[in-house]
C-alpha positions in Angstrom: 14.5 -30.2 -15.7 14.5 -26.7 -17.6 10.7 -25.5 -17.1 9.6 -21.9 -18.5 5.9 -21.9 -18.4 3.8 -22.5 -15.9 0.0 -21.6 -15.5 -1.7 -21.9 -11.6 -4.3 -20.6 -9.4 -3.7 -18.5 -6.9 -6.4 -17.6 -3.9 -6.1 -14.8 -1.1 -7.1 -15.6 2.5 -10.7 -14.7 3.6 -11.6 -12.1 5.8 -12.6 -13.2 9.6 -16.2 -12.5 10.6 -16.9 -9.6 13.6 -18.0 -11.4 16.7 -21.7 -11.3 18.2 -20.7 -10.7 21.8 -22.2 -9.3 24.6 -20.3 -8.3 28.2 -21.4 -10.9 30.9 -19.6 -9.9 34.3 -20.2 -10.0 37.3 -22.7 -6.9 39.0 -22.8 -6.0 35.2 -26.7 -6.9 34.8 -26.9 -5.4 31.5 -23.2 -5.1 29.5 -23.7 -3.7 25.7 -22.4 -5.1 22.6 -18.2 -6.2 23.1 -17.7 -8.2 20.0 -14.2 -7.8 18.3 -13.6 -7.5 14.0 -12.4 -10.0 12.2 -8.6 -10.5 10.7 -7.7 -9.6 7.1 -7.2 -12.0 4.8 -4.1 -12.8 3.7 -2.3 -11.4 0.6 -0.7 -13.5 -1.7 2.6 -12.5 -3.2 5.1 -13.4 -5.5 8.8 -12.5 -5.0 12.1 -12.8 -7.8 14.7 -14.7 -6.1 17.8 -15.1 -7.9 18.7 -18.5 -6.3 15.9 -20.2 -8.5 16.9 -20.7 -11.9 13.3 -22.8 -13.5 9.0 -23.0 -12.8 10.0 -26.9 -12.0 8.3 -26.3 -8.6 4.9 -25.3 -10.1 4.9 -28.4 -12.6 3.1 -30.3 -10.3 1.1 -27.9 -7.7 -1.4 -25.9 -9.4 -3.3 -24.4 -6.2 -1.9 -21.9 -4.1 -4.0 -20.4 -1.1 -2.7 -17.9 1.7 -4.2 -18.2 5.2 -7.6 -16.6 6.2 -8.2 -14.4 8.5 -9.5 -15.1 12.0 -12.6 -14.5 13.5 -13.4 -11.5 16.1 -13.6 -12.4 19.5 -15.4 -11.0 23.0 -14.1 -8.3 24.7 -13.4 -6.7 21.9 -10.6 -8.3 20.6 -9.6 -9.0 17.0 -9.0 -11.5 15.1 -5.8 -12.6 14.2 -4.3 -11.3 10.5 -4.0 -14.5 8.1 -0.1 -14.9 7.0 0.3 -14.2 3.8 1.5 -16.6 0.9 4.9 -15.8 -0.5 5.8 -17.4 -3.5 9.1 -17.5 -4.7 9.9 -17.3 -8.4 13.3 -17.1 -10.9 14.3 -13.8 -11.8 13.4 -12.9 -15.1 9.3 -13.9 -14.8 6.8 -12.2 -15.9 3.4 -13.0 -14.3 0.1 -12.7 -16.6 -3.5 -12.8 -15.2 -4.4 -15.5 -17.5 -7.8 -15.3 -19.1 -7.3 -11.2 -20.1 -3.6 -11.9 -21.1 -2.8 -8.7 -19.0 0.9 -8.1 -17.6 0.3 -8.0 -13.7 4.4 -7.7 -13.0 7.8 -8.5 -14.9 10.0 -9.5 -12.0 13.3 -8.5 -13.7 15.5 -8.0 -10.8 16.0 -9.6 -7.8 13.6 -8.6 -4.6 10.8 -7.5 -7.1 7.5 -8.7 -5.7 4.0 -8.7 -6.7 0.6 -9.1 -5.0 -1.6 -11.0 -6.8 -4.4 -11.4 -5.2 -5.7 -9.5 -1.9 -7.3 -10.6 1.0 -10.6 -9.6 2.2 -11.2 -7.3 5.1 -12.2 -8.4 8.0 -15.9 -7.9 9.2 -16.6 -5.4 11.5 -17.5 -6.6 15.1 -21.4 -6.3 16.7 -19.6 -3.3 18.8 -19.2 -0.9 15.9 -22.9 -0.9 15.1 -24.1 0.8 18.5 -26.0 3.6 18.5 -28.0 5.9 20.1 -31.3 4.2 18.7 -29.6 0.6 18.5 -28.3 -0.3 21.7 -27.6 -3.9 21.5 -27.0 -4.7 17.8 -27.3 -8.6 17.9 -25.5 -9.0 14.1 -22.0 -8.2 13.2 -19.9 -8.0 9.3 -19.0 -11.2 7.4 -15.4 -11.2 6.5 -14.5 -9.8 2.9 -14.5 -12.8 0.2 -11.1 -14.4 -0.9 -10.0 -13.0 -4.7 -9.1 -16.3 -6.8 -6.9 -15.2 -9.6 -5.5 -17.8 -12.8 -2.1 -16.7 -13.6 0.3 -17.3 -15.5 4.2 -17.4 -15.4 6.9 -17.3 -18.5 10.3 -17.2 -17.3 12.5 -15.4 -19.8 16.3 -15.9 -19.2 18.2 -13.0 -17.7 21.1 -12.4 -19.9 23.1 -9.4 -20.6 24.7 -10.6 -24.5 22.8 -13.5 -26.6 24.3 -16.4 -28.7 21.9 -16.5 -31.9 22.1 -18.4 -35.0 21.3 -21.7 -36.5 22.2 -25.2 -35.0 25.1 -26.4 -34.5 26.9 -23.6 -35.7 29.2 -23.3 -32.6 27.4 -21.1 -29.9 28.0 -23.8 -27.1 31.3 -24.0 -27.8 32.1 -19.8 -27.4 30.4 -20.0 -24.4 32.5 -22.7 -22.9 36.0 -20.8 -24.0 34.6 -17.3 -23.3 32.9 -18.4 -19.8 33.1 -20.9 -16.9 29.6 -22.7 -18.1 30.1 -26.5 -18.7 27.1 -26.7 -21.7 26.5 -30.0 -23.7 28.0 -30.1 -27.2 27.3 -32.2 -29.5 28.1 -32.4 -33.2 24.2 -32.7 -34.1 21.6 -29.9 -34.5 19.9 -29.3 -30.9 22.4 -30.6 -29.3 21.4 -27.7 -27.2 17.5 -27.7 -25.7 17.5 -25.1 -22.8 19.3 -21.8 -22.6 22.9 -22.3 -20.4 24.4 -19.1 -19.2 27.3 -17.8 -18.3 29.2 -15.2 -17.1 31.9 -13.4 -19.0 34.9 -11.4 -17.0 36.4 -8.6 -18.9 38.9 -6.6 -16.9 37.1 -4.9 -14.1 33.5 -5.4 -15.6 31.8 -8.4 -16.4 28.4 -9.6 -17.7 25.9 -12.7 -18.4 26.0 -14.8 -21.9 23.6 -16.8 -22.8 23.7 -19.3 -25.2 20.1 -20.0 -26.7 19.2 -22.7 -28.9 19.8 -22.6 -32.2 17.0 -20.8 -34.4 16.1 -22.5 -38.1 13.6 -21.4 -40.8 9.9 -20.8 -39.7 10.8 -20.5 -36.0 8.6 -17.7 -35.3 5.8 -20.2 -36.2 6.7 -22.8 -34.2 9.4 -25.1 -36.4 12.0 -26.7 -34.0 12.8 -25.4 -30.9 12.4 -21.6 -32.0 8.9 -20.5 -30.8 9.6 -22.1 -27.1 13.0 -20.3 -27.1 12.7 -16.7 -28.9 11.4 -15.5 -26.0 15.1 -16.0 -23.8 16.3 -13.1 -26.5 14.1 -10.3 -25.4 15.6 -10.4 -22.5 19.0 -9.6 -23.9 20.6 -6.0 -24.7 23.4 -7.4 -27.2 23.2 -10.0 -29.4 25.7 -12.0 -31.0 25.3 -13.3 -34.3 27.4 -16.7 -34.5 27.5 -17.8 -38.2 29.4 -20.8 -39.6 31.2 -18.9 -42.0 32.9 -22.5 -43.4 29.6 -23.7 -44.1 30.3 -26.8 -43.0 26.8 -28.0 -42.9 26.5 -27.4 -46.0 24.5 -24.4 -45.9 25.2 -20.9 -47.5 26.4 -18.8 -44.7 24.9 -15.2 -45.9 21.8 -17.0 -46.3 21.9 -18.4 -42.7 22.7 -15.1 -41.4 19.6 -12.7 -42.9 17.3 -16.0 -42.3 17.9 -16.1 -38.7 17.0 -12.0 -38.9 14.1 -12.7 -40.0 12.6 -14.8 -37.9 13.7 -13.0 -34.7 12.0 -9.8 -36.6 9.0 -12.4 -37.3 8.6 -13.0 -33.5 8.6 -9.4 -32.2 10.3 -6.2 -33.8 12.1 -5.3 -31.0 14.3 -8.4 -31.4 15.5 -7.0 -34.9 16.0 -3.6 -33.5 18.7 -5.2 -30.5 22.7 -4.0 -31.2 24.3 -6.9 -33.0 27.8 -8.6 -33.9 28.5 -10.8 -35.9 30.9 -13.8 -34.8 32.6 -15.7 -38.3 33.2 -18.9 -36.6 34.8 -22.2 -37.8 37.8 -20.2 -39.7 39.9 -22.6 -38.9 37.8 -24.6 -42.0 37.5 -21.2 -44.3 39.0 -20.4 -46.8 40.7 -16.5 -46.8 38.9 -15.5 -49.4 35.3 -17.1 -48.4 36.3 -15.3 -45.4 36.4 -11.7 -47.0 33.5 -12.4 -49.3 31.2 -12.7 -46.0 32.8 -10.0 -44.3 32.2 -7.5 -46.5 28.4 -8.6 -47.6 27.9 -8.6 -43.8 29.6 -5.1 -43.5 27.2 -3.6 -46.4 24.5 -4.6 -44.4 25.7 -2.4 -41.0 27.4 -5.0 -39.0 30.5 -5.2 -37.3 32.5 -8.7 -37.8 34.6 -10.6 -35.6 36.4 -13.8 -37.3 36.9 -16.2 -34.7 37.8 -20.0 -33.6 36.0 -21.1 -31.1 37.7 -24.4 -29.9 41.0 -22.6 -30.2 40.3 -19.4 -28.7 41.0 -17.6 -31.3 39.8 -13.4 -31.7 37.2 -15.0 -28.7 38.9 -12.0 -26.2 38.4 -9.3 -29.2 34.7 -10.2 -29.6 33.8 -10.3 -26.0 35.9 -6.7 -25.7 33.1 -5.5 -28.6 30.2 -6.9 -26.6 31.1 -5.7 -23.5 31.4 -2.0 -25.5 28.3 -2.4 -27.0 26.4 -3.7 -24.0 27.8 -0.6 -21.5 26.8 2.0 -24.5 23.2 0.1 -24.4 23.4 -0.3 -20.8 23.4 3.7 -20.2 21.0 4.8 -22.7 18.7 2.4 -21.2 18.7 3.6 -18.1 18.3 6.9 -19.4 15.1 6.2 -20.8 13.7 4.0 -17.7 13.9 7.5 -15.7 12.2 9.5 -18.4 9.3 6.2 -18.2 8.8 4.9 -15.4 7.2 1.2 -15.2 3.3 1.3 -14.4 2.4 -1.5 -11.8 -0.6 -3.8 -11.2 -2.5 -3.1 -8.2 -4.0 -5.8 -7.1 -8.3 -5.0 -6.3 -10.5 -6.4 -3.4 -13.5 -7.9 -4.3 -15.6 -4.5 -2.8 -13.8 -2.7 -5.3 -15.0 -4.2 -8.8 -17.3 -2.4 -10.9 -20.0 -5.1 -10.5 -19.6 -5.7 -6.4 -22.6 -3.6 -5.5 -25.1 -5.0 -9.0 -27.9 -7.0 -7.4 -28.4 -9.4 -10.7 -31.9 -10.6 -11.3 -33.5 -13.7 -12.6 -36.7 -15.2 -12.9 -38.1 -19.4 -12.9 -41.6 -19.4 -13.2 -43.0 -17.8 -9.6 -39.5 -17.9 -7.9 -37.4 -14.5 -8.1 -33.3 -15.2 -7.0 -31.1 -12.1 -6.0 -27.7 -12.9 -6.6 -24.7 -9.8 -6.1 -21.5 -9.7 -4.3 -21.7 -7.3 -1.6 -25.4 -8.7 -1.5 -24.1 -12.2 -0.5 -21.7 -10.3 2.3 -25.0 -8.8 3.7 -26.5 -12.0 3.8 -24.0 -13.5 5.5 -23.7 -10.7 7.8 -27.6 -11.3 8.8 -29.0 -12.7 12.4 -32.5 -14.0 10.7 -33.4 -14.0 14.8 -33.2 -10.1 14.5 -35.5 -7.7 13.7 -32.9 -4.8 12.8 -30.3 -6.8 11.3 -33.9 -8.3 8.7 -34.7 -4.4 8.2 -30.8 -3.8 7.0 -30.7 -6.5 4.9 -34.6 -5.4 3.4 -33.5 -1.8 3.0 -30.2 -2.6 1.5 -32.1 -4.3 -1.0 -35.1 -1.9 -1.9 -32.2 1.4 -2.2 -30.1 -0.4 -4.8 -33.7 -1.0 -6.8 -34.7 -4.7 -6.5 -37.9 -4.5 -5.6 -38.8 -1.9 -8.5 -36.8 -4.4 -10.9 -39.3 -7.3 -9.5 -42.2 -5.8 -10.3 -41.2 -5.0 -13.8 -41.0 -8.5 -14.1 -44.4 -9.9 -12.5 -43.4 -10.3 -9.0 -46.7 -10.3 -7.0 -48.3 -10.8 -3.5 -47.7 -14.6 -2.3 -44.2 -15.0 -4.9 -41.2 -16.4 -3.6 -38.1 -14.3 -3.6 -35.0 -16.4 -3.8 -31.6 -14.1 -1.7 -28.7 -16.0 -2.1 -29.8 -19.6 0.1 -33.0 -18.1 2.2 -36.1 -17.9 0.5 -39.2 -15.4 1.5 -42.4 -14.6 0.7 -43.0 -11.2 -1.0 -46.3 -9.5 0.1 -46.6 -5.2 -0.6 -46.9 -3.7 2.7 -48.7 -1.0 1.3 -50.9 -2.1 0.3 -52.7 -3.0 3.2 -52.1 0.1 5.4 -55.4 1.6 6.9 
């Protein structure tokens, strides 16, 4: 099954915690603080890998998590790193951080990789907070918090030249004669549901077709297969307008031609702006002068035409000679401009570095006062409640970012309950009762 859209969660591993450790040998009566850090997290990333070809495998599994990080140990020894999660996706996906709609990464050739998500730091063990004036520091750091990121993933088919036009016009067929690909054809519009590629050899150069499905009236906006589909074409540097010039269908084939313009323009600007042939098909059931009549309206316009048969063969090698001109004249001015603009990458953050870690947020519910934050939740995790020193770091920490002045604005008085993260205490003003 074809799959080009998939939307899943993604979480980095947590950091490990520092150890609490203290040196018990032997004729060692009183060994300081030995406790190890914690592992990092681990990062999760995703990688192109050109031997996928759909999002199939994220149909089903919508939770993705990478290993956390171990815990610090005695004697000063860390924890271990947690592995990170490699996910493997088609070439040709872009990945969007789904609630902002941002572009984190278009992984557009093979190897490019992504990190998503992070993982947290690991916590610093009860060894690296010994000091002159705190010799046996009975607390260590929490672990950073995992990042949890929604993302999503459009695949967009890597193709070098595109098949456009309406249905059933004869796209599958070219690219059976001009390539090796064995698509389904059908004498029915939409014979045709998923984009089929191909490649094309052309003396010493050769380069992918793809044959998308066919495009009708009002498929920028949704109408048949078009809105699901457009989005193959960007990929594209040539396109290949294939136009029942018989109009066999019973349609007018000038008509079909600037209609299927349109909507491509409809959907995004860029796709009207792409070099384009035209390929007459079906001449086979034209008559000569039909023939001329849409080759010169299609000329007037600025388009090269190719008449050609598909199931025959038929000016097939003289059209794919033009594409493969076109595509190597695109193919170099590209590049050209990729140097002079190079592509600016998401950089995955860690949870200490958002805007908001350090806010202390405030609320009140009748007499109880609750501290939420997230570097204030670290801290509290971080706390030995058995420890003097490790209560006056978490106190100070919050009276300098301004919580207790923030309190008092809003009532808080002698006897009121302060609510910090899960631990609750009981708020009296030292100050006031100094001699």
């Amino acid at each position: 099954m074809f799959v080009d859209h998939a939307k899943i969660s993604v979480k980095s591993g947590r950091g490990g915690n520092g150890s609490v450790s203290f040196r018990r040998e032997a004729f060692v009566p009183e060994g300081g603080p030995d406790g190890g850090d914690g592992g990092k997290g681990g990062d999760v990333v995703f990688v192109a890998d050109e031997n996928l070809r759909t999002l199939m495998d994220f149909r089903y599994k919508k939770k993705y998590a990478a290993e956390n990080g171990e815990d610090g140990k005695r004697k000063k020894q860390f924890g271990k790193k947690g592995a990170d999660l490699v996910i493997r996706v088609p070439v040709g996906t872009v990945v969007l951080e789904a609630k902002s709609q941002i572009v984190m990464k278009d992984l557009a050739s093979p190897g490019d990789s992504l990190v998503a998500a992070r993982g947290g730091r690991g916590g610093r063990g009860n060894v690296r907070f010994k000091s002159s004036t705190r010799r046996t520091p009975k607390f260590a750091e929490a672990g950073g918090a995992a990042v949890e990121v929604e993302v999503e993933l459009i695949l967009k088919s890597i193709a070098d030249v595109g098949l456009v036009g309406y249905p059933n016009v004869g796209k599958s067929t070219l690219l059976s004669v001009s390539t090796q690909a064995r698509p389904k054809i059908g004498n029915y519009p939409f014979t045709t549901k998923t984009p089929n590629l191909g490649v094309v050899h052309r003396h010493e150069h050769s380069f992918v077709l793809a044959d998308i499905p066919g495009l009708i009236e009002g498929a920028s906006e949704g109408l048949g297969l078009g809105l699901d589909f457009l989005k193959h074409i960007e990929r594209t540097k040539v396109l290949i307008h294939v136009v029942d010039v018989s109009g066999s269908e019973g349609r007018d084939p000038i008509a079909d031609f600037i209609s299927t313009n349109a909507e491509m323009a409809s959907y995004s600007s860029s796709l009207s702006q792409k070099p384009q042939i035209v390929a007459a098909n079906k001449t086979d059931l034209t008559e000569e002068t039909a023939l001329q009549e849409f080759e010169e309206k299609i000329r007037a316009l600025g388009y090269e035409v190719f008449p050609i048969c598909a199931p025959t063969g038929e000016g097939v090698d003289a059209l794919m000679d033009a594409a493969l001109a076109l595509l190597l004249r695109c193919e170099e001015e590209s590049a050209a401009a990729e140097h002079a603009q190079p592509e600016q990458e998401y950089i995955a953050v860690r949870p200490e570095q958002d805007e908001d870690y350090r806010e202390i947020y405030i609320r009140r519910e009748a007499d109880l006062f609750i501290l939420n934050g997230k570097q204030l939740e670290k801290i509290v995790r971080s706390t030995n409640f058995n420890d003097s020193g490790s209560l006056r770091h978490l106190q100070r920490y919050i009276e300098e970012r301004g919580a207790i002045e923030r309190l008092r604005d809003m009532g808080l008085e002698d006897g009121d309950t302060i609510r910090v993260i899960d631990y609750d205490f009981e708020y009296w003003d030292d100050e006031k009762y100094e001699d």
